[in-house]
C-alpha positions as CSV (number, residue, x, y, z in Angstrom):
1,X,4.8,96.1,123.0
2,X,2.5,93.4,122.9
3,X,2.8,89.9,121.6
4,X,0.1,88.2,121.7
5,X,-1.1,86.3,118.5
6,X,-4.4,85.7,118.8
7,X,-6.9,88.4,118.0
8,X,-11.0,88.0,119.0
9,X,-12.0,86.6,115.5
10,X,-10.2,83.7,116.5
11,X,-12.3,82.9,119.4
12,X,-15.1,81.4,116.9
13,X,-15.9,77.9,117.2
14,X,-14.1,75.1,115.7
15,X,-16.2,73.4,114.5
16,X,-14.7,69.8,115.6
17,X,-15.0,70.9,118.9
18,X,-18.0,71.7,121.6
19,X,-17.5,74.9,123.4
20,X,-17.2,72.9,126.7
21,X,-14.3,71.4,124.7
22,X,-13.0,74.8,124.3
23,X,-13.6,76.1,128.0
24,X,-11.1,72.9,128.8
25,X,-8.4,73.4,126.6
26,X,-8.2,77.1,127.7
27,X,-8.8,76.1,131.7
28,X,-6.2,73.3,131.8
29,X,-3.6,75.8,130.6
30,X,-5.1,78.7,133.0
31,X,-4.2,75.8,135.7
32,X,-0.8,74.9,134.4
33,X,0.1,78.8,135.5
34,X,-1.1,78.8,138.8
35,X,-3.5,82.1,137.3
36,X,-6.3,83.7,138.8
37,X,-7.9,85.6,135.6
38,X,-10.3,87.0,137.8
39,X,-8.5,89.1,140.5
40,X,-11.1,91.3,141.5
41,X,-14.8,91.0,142.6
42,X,-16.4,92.2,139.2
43,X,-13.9,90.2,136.8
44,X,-14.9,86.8,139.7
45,X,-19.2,88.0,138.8
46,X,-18.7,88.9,135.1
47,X,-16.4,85.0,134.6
48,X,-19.6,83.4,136.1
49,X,-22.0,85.4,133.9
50,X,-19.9,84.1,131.2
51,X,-20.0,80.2,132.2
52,X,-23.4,80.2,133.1
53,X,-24.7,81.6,130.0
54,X,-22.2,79.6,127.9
55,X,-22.5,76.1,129.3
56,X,-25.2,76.3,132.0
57,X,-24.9,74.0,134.8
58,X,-21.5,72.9,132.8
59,X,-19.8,75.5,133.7
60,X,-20.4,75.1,137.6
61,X,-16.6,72.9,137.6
62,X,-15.3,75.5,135.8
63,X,-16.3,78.3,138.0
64,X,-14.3,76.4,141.0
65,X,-11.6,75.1,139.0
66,X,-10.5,78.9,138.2
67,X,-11.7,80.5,141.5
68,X,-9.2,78.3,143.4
69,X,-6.2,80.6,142.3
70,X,-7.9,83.3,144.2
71,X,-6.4,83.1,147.8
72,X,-9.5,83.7,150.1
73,X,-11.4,81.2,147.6
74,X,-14.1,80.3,149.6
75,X,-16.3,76.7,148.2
76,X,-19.7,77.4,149.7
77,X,-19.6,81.1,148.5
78,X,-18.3,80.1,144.8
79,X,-21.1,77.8,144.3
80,X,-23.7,80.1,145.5
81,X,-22.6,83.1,143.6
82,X,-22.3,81.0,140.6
83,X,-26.4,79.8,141.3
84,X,-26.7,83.3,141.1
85,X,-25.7,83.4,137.7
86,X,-27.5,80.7,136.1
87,X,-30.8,82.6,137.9
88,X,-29.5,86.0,136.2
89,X,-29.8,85.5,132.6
90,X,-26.3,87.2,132.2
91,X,-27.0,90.6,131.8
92,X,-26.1,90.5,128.7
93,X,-22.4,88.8,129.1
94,X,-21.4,86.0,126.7
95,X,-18.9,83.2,127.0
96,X,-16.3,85.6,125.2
97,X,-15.9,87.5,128.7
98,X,-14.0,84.2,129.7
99,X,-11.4,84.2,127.1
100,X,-10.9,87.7,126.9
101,X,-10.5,87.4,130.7
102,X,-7.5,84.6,129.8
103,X,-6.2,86.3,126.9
104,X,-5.6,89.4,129.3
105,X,-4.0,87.3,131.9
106,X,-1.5,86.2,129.2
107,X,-3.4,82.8,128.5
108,X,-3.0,81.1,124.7
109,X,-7.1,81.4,123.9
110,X,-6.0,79.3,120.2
111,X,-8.4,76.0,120.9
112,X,-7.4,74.9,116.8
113,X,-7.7,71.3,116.7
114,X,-4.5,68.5,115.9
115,X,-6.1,67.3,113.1
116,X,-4.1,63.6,113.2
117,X,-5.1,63.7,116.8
118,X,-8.3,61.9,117.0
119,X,-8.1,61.0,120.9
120,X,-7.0,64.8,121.5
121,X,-10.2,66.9,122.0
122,X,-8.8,68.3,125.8
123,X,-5.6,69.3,124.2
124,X,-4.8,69.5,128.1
125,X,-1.3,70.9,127.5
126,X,-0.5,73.7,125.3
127,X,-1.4,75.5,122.6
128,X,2.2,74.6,120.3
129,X,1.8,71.8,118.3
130,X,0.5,72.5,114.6
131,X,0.5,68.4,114.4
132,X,-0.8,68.3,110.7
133,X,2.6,67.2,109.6
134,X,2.4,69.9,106.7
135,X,4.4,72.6,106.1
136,X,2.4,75.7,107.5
137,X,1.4,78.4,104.8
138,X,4.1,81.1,103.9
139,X,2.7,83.7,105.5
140,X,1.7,81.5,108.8
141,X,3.2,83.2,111.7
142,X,5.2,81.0,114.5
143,X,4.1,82.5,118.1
144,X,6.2,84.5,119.9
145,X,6.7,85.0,124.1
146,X,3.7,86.4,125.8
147,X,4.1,89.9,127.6
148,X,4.0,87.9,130.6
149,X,8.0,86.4,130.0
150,X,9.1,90.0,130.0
151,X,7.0,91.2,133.1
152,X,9.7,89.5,135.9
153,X,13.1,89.3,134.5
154,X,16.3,89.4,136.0
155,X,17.5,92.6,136.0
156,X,20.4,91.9,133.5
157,X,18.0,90.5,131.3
158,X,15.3,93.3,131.4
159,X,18.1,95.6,130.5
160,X,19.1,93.3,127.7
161,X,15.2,92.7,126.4
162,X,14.9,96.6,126.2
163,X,17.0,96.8,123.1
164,X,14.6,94.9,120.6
165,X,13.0,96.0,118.1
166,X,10.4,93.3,117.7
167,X,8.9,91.1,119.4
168,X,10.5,88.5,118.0
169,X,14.0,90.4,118.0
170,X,13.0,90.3,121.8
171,X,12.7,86.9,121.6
172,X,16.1,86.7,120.0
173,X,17.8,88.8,122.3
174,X,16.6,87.0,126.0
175,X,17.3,83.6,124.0
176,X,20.9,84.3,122.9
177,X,21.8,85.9,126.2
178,X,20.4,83.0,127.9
179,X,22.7,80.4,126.0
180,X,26.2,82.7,125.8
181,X,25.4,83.5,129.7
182,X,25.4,79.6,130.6
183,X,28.6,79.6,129.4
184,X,30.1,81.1,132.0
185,X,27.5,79.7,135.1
186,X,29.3,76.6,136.0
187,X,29.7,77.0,139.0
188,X,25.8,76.6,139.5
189,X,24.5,73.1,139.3
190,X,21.5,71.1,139.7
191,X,20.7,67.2,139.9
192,X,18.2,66.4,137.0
193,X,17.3,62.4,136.0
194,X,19.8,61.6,139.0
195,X,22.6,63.4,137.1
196,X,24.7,66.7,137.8
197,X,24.1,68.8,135.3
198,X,25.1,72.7,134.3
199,X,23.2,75.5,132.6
200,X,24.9,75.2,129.2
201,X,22.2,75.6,126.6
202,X,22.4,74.8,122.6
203,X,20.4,77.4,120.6
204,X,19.9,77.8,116.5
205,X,18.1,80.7,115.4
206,X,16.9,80.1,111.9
207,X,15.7,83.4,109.5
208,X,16.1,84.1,106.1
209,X,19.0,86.5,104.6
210,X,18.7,90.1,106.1
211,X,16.3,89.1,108.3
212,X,17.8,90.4,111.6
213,X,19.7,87.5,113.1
214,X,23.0,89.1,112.8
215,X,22.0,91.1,115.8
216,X,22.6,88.1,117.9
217,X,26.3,89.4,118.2
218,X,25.0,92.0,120.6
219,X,24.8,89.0,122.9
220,X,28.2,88.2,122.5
221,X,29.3,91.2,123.9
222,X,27.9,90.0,127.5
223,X,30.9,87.4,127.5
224,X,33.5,89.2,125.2
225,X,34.9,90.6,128.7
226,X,35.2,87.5,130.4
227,X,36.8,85.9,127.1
228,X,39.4,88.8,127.4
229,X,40.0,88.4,130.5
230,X,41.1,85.0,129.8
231,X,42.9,86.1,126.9
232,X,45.1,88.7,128.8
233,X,45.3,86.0,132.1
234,X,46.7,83.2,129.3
235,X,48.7,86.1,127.4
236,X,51.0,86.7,131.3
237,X,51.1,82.7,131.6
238,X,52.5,82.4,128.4
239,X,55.0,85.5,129.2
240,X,56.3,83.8,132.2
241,X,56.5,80.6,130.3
242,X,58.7,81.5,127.6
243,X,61.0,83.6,130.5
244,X,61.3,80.3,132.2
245,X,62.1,78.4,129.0
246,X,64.9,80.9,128.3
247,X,66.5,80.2,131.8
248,X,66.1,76.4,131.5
249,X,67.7,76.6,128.2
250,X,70.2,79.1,129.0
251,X,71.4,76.7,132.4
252,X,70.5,73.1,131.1
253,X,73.9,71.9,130.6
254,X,74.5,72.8,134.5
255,X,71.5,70.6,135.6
256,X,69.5,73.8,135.9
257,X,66.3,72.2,137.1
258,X,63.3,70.2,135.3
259,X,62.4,72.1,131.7
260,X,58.8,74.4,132.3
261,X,55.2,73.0,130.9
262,X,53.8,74.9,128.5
263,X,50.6,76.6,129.8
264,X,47.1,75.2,128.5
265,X,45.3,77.8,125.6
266,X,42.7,79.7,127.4
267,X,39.8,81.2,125.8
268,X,36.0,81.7,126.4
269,X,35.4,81.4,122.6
270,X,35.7,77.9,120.4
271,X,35.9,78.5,116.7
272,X,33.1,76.6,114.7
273,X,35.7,76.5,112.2
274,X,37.9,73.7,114.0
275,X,38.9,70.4,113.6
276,X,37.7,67.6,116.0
277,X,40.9,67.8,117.9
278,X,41.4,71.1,118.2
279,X,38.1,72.1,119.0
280,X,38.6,69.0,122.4
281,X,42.1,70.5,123.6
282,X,41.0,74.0,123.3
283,X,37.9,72.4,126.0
284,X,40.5,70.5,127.6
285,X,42.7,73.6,128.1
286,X,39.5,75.3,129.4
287,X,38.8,72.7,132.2
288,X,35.8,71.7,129.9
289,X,34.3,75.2,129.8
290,X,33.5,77.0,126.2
291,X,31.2,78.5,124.6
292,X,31.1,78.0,120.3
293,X,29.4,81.1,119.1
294,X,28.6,81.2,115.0
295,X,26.1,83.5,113.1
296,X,26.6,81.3,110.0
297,X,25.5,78.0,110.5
298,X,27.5,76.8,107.1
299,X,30.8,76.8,108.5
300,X,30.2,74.1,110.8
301,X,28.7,72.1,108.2
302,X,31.5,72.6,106.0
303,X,33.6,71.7,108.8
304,X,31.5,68.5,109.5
305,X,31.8,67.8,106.1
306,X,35.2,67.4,106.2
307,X,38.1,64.6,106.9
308,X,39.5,65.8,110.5
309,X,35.9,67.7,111.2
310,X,33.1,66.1,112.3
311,X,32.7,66.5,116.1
312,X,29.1,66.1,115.8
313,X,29.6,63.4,118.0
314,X,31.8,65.5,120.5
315,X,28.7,68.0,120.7
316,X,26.3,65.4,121.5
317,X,28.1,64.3,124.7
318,X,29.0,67.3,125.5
319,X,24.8,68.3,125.8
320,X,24.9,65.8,128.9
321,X,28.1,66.4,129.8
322,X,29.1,63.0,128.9
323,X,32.9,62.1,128.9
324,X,34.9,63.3,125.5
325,X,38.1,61.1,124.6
326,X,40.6,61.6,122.1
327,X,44.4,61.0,121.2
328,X,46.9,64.0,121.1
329,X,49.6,63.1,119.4
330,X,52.0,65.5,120.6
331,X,53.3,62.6,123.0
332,X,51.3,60.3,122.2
333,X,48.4,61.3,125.2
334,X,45.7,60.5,125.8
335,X,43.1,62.7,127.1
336,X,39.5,62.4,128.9
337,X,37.3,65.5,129.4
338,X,35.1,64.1,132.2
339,X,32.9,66.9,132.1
340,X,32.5,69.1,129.1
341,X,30.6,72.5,129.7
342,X,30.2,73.3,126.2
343,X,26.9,76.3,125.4
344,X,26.7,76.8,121.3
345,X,24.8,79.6,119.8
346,X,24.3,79.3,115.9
347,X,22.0,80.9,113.5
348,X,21.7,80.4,109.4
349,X,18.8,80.5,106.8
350,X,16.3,77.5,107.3
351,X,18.7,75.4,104.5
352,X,21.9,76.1,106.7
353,X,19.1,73.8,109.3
354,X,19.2,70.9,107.1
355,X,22.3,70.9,105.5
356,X,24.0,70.6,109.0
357,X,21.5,68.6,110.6
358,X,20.2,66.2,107.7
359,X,17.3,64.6,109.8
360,X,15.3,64.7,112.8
361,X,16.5,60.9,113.7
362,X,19.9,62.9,114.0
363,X,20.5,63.1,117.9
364,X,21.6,66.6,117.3
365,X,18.4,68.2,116.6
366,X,16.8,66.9,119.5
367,X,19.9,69.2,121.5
368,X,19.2,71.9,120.3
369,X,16.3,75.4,120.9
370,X,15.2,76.0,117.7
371,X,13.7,79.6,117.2
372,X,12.8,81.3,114.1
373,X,12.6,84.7,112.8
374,X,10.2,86.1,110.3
375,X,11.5,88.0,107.5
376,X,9.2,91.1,107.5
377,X,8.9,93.7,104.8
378,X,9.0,96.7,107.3
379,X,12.1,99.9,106.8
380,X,13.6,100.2,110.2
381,X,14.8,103.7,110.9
382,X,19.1,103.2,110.9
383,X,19.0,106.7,112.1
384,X,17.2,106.4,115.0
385,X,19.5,106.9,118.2
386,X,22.8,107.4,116.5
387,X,25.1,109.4,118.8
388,X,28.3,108.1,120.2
389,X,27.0,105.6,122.8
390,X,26.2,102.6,120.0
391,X,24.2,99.3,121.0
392,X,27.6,97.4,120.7
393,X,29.1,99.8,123.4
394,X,26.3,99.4,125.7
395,X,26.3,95.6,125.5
396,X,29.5,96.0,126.4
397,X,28.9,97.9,129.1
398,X,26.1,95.0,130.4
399,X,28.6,92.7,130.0
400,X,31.1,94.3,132.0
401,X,28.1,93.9,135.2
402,X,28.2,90.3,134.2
403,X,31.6,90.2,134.1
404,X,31.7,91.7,138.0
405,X,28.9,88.9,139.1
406,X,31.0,86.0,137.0
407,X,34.4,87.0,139.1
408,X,32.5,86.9,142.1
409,X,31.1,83.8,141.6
410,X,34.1,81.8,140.5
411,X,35.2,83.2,144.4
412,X,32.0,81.1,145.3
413,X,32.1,77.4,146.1
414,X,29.4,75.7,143.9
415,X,25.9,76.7,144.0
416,X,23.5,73.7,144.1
417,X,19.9,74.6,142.5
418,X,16.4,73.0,143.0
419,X,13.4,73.4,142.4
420,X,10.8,73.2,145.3
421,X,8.5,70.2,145.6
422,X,5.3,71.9,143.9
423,X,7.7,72.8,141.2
424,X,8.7,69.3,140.5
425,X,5.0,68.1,140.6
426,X,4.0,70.9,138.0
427,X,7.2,70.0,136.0
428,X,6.6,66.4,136.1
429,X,2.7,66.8,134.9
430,X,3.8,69.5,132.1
431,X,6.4,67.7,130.3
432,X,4.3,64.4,131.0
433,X,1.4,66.6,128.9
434,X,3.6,67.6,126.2
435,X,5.2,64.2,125.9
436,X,1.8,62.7,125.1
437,X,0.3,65.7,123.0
438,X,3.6,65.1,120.8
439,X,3.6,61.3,120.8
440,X,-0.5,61.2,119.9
441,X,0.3,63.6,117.0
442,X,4.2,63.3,115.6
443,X,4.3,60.0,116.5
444,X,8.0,59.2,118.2
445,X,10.1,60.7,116.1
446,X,9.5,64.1,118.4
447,X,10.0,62.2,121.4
448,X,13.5,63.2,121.8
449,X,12.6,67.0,121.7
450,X,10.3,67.1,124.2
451,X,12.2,65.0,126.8
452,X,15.7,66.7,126.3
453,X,13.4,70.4,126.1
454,X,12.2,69.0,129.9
455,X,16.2,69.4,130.6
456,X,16.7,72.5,128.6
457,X,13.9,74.4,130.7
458,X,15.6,73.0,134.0
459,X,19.0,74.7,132.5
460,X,16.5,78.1,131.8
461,X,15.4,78.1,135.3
462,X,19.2,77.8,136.3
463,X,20.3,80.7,134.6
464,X,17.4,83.2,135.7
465,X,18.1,81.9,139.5
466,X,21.6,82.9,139.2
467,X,21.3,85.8,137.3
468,X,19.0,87.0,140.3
469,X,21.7,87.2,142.7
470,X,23.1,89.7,140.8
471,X,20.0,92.0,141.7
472,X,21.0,91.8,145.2
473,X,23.2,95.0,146.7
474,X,26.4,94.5,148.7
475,X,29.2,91.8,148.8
476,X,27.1,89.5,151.0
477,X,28.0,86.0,150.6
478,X,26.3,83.8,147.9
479,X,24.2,81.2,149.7
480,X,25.0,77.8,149.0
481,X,21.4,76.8,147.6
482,X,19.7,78.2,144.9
483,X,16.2,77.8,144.9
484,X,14.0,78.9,141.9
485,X,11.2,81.4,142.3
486,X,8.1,80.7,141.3
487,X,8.0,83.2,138.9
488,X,11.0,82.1,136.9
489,X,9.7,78.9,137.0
490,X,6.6,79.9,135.5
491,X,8.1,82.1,132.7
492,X,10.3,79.3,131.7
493,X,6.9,77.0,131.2
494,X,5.7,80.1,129.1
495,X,8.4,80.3,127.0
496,X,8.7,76.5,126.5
497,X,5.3,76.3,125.0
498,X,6.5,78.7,122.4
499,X,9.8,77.3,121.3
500,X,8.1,73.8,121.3
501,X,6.4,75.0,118.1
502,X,9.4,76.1,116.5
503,X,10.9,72.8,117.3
504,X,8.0,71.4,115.5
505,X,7.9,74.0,112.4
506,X,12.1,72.7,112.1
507,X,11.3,69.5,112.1
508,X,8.2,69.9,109.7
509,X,10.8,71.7,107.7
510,X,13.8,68.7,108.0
511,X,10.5,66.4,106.7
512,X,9.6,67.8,103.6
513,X,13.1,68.5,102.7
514,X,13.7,64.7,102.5
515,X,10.7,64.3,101.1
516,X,12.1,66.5,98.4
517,X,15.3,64.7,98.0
518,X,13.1,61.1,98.0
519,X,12.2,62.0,94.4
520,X,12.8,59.1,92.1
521,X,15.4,60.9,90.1
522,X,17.2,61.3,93.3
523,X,16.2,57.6,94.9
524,X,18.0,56.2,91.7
525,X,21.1,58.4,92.2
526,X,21.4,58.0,95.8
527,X,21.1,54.3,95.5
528,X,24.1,54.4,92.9
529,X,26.1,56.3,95.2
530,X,25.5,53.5,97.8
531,X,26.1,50.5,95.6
532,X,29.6,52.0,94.6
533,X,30.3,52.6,98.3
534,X,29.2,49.7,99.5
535,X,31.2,47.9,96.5
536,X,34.2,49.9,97.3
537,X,34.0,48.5,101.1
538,X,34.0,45.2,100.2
539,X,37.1,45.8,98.3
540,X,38.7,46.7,101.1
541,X,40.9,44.5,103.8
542,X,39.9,44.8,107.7
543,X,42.6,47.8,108.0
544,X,44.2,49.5,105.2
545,X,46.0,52.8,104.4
546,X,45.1,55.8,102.3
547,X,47.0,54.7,99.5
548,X,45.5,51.2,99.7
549,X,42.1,52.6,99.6
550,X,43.3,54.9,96.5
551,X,44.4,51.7,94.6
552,X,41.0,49.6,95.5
553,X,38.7,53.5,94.3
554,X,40.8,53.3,91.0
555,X,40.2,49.4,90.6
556,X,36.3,50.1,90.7
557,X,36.9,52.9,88.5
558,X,36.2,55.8,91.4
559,X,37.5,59.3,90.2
560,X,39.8,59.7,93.4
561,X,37.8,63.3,94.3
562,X,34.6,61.1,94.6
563,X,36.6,58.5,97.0
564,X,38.1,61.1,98.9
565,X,34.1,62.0,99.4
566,X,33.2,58.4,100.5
567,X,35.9,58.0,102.6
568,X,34.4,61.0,104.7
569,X,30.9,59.5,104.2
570,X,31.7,56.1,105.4
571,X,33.9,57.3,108.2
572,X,30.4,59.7,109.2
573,X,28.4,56.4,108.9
574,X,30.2,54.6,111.6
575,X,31.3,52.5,108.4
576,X,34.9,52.9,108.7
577,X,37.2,54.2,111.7
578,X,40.2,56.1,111.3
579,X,42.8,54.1,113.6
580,X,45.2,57.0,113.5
581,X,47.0,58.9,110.7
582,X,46.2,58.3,107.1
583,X,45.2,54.5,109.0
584,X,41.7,52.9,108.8
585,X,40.1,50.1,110.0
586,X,36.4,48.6,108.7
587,X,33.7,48.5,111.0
588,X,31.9,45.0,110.0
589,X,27.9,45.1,111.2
C-alpha cells in the first residue's frame, strides 16, 4: 500500500523558488537519511544526465553530495563521469529523473515555499511545516508515514501494522502501540539533556465522529494481559490480606502480633475519569508505572473541569518524570512519587482538542504527539474476514507475546539505551533544523513542540530497540546495553517529520479557535466574567472557607452555581489554593 503524497504534477516549479533552490531542499533531506537514491550504475548515469541538463555546471556539488552514500564512492571518477554528462546533451533525460529517483527512495519531493519565511529558501530540514498560519483547506490532506517506516519494523510491530486498513489507520495503529507499549518498558532507560528518562509516550489522535479512531482499542489489547496479570497478582494479595486481618482480629486481645498493611491497588490501567488524588495513589500503588488509556478525550476535560480534578498539572511532571506530591488524608501522609512513568493515549474530535487543551501556551500541548485522521467517504466491507478468529482476539493473542517478553524483562536488571555517536550528531543537526524552520516561521510559540518532540523521538527509538529483542530466539540473557540500529533510528526521523505537521495543523487549529472566541461579543463577556471574579477575590480574606466564600458570592450578587464555577476557575488560574478540605487560601501576585 503506498503512502506517498506527492504525485509528479507537483514537481512543477514554484515559482518563488529557482530550480537549484529546489535540487537543495530535496538533497538536504536525501542527506538527513544517509540515502543513496542511485544504487545502481544506470540510476548513478541517468541522476547525472538529470543535473547536468537541469543546472549545468550547478549541479556538479550535487552529483558528489548524493554519490557519497554509495559505498565504493570514488571522487575522481564522480567528477569525470559527471563531465561526461554535461558533454552528452542528456539523451533526452530531464531534471525530473532526480526527483523521481528521491520520491522512489522514499524522499518528500514537496519543495512548497513557507510563505512567512522570507530567509527560508533552502528549507534545509523537512518538508512539515505549512507555516502560513491559516487553517489549511478542508479538503487539504495531512501527510502520512512513507512506505519506508513500515519496511524495518520490529517484528511485533509489523504484525500489528498488518491489520490497517489505511494508511493512515496504519499510522494509527504503529502510533498507539508505540505509546500503550511504553507503558510497560521501564525497565529500559536512556540519559537525554543529562536526565534518566523512560519510553513513556503521550499520544492524542484527533478525527471527526465515525471516523475510525475507535479502533485504537485494538492497541489496548497488547497490554490488557499484563494489566490482568496485575489484577489477578493484587486480587491473591488482597486474599491473604483480609485472611491475615481475620487472625489479627480474631487474637488481638492476646497480643497476637502487629495488625497487617493493607496491600497497594495494582493495575496497569488509570481511569481518565479520576480525581487528582486518586489518579496519584493509584501511580503510587504502581511504583509510578500506568498507563491512562481514553477514546474520548471529553471525559478528561470534564474531569479537569471539575473541583477535585484537574491533574493537568500532575500530567505535565509526570512527561519528565518530575516528582508528584500530594496529601492522603487517610493518616494524614504524605506522599512523593519520585519518578512517575505515566504513557497516556487519547483520541476525540478536533473540539475535544481545544476544549481540554485551551491554548498552545498551555504546557500540555507541547507533551503531547498529535496525529490526525481524515474522515473519508469510502464503505468499508464489515464482512470481510468474519469467522471466529476476530481482530480483538488476535490482538490479544499479540499481546500475550508481549506479555512473555514484558515478564522476561522485569527478570532483567535495567537496560541502559544510547544512541551511537553519528546518531547523536545527526540528531543534534535535525532537531537544530527543525528548531529554526519552526522559530523563522511560527515564531516561539512552537518552540516547545519541537524541543520536547526531540525527547519524544528519543522515547520512539527506545521502544523499537527493546521491542527488537523480542525478535531474538532462545532465553539468552538480555544484554545490559541497548544500542539503537540505524535503521530504527532513521524511521523514527521519518516519522517525526510527519507528525511535526500535525503538531502544526493542532496548533493552527487551537489558533483560530481563539481567534473565534476573540470576537467582540465574546471580548465584552469574557471581560465581565473577569471583573466579577477579580471583584469577588478582593472580597475575600487571605484564607477563608467555603461558606465564607458563599457569603462574599452572595454579597456581590453571584448566583452561587456561577461561584461554585469561579471557584474552580481561580483555583485553575493559580489564583487561589485549596489548603485542605473545603479550606482556601489566596495567592496574592
Amino acid at each position: 500500500m503506498s503512502k506517498q503524497k506527492f504525485h509528479l504534477s507537483e514537481w512543477q516549479r514554484n515559482a518563488a523558488l529557482t530550480l537549484c533552490d529546489e535540487v537543495e531542499i530535496v538533497t538536504s533531506r536525501i542527506e538527513l537519511t544517509g540515502m543513496d537514491i542511485a544504487p545502481t550504475y544506470n540510476d548513478w548515469r541517468d541522476l547525472g544526465f538529470a543535473l547536468a541538463q537541469g543546472l549545468g555546471e550547478e549541479g556538479r556539488a550535487f552529483y558528489h553530495r548524493l554519490s557519497r552514500f554509495y559505498s565504493s564512492y570514488q571522487p575522481a571518477e564522480t567528477e569525470k563521469q559527471y563531465t561526461a554528462c554535461l558533454r552528452s546533451g542528456g539523451r533526452g533525460i530531464t531534471v525530473n529523473t532526480f526527483f523521481h529517483l528521491a520520491r522512489q527512495a522514499g524522499v518528500d519531493i514537496n519543495t512548497r515555499l513557507l510563505p512567512n519565511c522570507q530567509n527560508a529558501k533552502l528549507q534545509e530540514a523537512y518538508p512539515v511545516a505549512s507555516g502560513n498560519g491559516e487553517l489549511p483547506p478542508p479538503d487539504a490532506e495531512l501527510p502520512v508515514f512513507p512506505d519506508e517506516v513500515y519496511a524495518s519494523l520490529p517484528r511485533l510491530l509489523d504484525d500489528v501494522c498488518s491489520y490497517g486498513i489505511s494508511s493512515e489507520d496504519s499510522d494509527m495503529l504503529l502510533l498507539g502501540s508505540l505509546t500503550v507499549l511504553s507503558s510497560c518498558l521501564t525497565q529500559v532507560t536512556g540519559i537525554y539533556g543529562q536526565r534518566q528518562v523512560c519510553p513513556n509516550l503521550f499520544l492524542f489522535v484527533s478525527a471527526q465522529a465515525s471516523a475510525g479512531k475507535g479502533r485504537l482499542t485494538l492497541c489496548r489489547h497488547l497490554v490488557d494481559v499484563v494489566h490482568a496479570d496485575l489484577r489477578r497478582r493484587n486480587r491473591q494479595e488482597w486474599e491473604e490480606y483480609r485472611r491475615e486481618k481475620s487472625l489479627y482480629e480474631k487474637n488481638k486481645r492476646q497480643g497476637g502480633g502487629d495488625e497487617p498493611q493493607q496491600p497497594p491497588v495494582r493495575m496497569l490501567f488509570i481511569p481518565a475519569n479520576s480525581s487528582a488524588t486518586a489518579l496519584f495513589q493509584t501511580l503510587n500503588d504502581n511504583e509510578g508505572q500506568a498507563l491512562m488509556f481514553e477514546t474520548e478525550g471529553d471525559t478528561l476535560t470534564t474531569t479537569f473541569r471539575s473541583e477535585h480534578g484537574n491533574y493537568s498539572d500532575g500530567l505535565r511532571k509526570a512527561f519528565h518524570h518530575e516528582p508528584i506530591t500530594y496529601n492522603r488524608r487517610k493518616d494524614r501522609e504524605y506522599v512523593e512519587i519520585t519518578m512517575p512513568r505515566l504513557s497516556v493515549l487519547l483520541s476525540g474530535t478536533p473540539r475535544q482538542v481545544g476544549a481540554l487543551i485551551p491554548d498552545a501556551e498551555n504546557g500540555l500541548f507541547s507533551r503531547f504527539l498529535f496525529y490526525n485522521l481524515p474522515l473519508r467517504a469510502v464503505w468499508n466491507d464489515v464482512f470481510a474476514g468474519n469467522d471466529d478468529d476476530t481482530l480483538d482476539s488476535r490482538f490479544l493473542h499479540l499481546g500475550g507475546r508481549f506479555f512473555q517478553f514484558y515478564t522476561r524483562l522485569l527478570k532483567t536488571g535495567p537496560l541502559r539505551f544510547t544512541l551511537t555517536v553519528e546518531q547523536q550528531v545527526e540528531f543534534n543537526r535535525f532537531f537544530g533544523n527543525l528548531q529554526e524552520q519552526g522559530l523563522q516561521c511560527k515564531g516561539p510559540d512552537m518552540l516547545a513542540s519541537v524541543r520536547r518532540l526531540g525527547l519524544t523521538a528519543y522515547r520512539i527509538c527506545m521502544v523499537f530497540s527493546a521491542l527488537r529483542l523480542m525478535d531474538y530466539e532462545g532465553d539468552a540473557p538480555l544484554p545490559a546495553t541497548l544500542c539503537c540500529r540505524d535503521d530504527d533510528f532513521h524511521t523514527t526521523l521519518l516519522m517525526i517529520q510527519v507528525l511535526l505537521r500535525h503538531t502544526e495543523a493542532a496548533y493552527e487549529s487551537l489558533q483560530a479557535e481563539a481567534s473565534h472566541t476573540s470576537h467582540p461579543a465574546s471580548v465584552s463577556q469574557g471581560n465581565t466574567s473577569e471583573k466579577r471574579r477579580q471583584a469577588l477575590l478582593q472580597m475575600l480574606p487571605p484564607e477563608f472557607d467555603r461558606a465564607l466564600y458563599q457569603d462574599k458570592a452572595h454579597e456581590a450578587g453571584i448566583p452561587t452555581r456561577t461561584a461554585d464555577r469561579y471557584l474552580i476557575e481561580l483555583c485553575n488560574q493559580g489564583r487561589l489554593k485549596k489548603e485542605g478540605h473545603g479550606v482556601y487560601k489566596v495567592i496574592r501576585k
